[in-house]
C-alpha positions in Angstrom: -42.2 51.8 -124.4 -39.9 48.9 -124.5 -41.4 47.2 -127.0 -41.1 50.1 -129.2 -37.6 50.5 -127.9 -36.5 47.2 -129.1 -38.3 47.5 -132.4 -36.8 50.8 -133.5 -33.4 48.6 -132.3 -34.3 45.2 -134.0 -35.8 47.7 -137.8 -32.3 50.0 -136.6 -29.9 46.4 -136.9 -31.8 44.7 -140.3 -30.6 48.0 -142.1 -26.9 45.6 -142.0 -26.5 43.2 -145.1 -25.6 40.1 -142.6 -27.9 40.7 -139.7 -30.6 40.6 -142.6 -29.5 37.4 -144.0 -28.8 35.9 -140.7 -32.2 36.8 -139.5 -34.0 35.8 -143.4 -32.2 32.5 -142.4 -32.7 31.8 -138.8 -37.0 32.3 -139.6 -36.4 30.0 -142.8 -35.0 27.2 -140.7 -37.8 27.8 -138.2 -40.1 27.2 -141.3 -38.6 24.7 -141.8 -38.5 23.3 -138.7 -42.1 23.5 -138.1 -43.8 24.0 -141.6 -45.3 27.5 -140.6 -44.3 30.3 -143.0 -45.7 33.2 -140.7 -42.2 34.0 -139.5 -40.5 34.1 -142.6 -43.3 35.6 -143.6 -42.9 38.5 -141.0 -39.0 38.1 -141.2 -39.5 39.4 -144.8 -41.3 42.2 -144.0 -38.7 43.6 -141.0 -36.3 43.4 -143.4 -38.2 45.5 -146.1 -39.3 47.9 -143.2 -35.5 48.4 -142.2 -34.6 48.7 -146.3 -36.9 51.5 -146.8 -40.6 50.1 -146.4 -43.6 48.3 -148.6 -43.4 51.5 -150.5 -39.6 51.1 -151.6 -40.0 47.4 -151.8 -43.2 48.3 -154.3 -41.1 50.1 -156.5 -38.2 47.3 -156.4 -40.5 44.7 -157.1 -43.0 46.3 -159.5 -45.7 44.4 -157.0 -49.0 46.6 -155.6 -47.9 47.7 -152.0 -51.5 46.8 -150.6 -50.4 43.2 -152.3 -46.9 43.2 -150.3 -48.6 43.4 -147.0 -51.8 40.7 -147.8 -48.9 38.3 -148.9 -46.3 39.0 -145.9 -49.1 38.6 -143.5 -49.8 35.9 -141.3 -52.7 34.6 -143.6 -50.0 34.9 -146.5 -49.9 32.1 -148.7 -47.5 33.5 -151.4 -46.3 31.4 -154.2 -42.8 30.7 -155.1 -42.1 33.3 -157.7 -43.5 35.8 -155.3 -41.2 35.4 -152.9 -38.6 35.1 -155.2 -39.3 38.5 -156.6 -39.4 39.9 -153.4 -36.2 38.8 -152.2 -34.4 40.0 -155.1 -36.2 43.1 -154.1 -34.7 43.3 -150.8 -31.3 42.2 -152.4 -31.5 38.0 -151.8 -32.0 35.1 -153.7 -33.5 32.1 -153.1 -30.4 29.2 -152.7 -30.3 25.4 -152.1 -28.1 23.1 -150.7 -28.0 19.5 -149.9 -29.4 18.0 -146.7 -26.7 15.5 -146.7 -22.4 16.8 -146.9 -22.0 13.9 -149.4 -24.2 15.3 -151.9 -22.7 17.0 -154.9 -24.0 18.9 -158.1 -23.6 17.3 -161.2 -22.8 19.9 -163.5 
């Protein structure tokens, strides 16, 4: 009962712009951290559960909903452009930025 509590309250907060980023972020730098993608991985999909579900996403992203789920699952191994398109689905984009302060674009 808790758990479910705290799910319908975690799925309840994602529905905000900026707790979805923060949280898209927070599992990235995990990734990042540790090289395992499952909890970005299951980030994403929280975030498209709170935006509506695989179903909605589906129709954003013009990807096969059965698809969404094998590639947001723990034995995921989407490529780039994948994640890409769902992102932009769920209203993100992919962004960069220097590991060093001191580093500048050129253009």
């Amino acid at each position: 009962m808790i758990k479910s509590d705290f799910r319908k309250y975690h799925i309840e907060k994602l529905k905000d712009v900026n707790e979805a980023l923060m949280y898209l972020e927070i599992a990235l730098l995990e990734f990042e951290e540790d090289g395992h993608s499952e909890a970005f991985l299951m980030a994403i999909k929280d975030v498209a559960e709170a935006q509506g579900g695989m179903t909605m996403l589906s129709k954003k992203t013009k990807l096969g909903r059965t698809g969404l789920y094998k590639t947001l699952s723990a034995a995921g191994n989407p490529k780039i452009n994948t994640i890409s398109t769902i992102l932009k689905g769920l209203g993100f984009k992919i962004k960069l930025e220097p590991l060093h302060n001191d580093v500048r674009p050129s253009y």
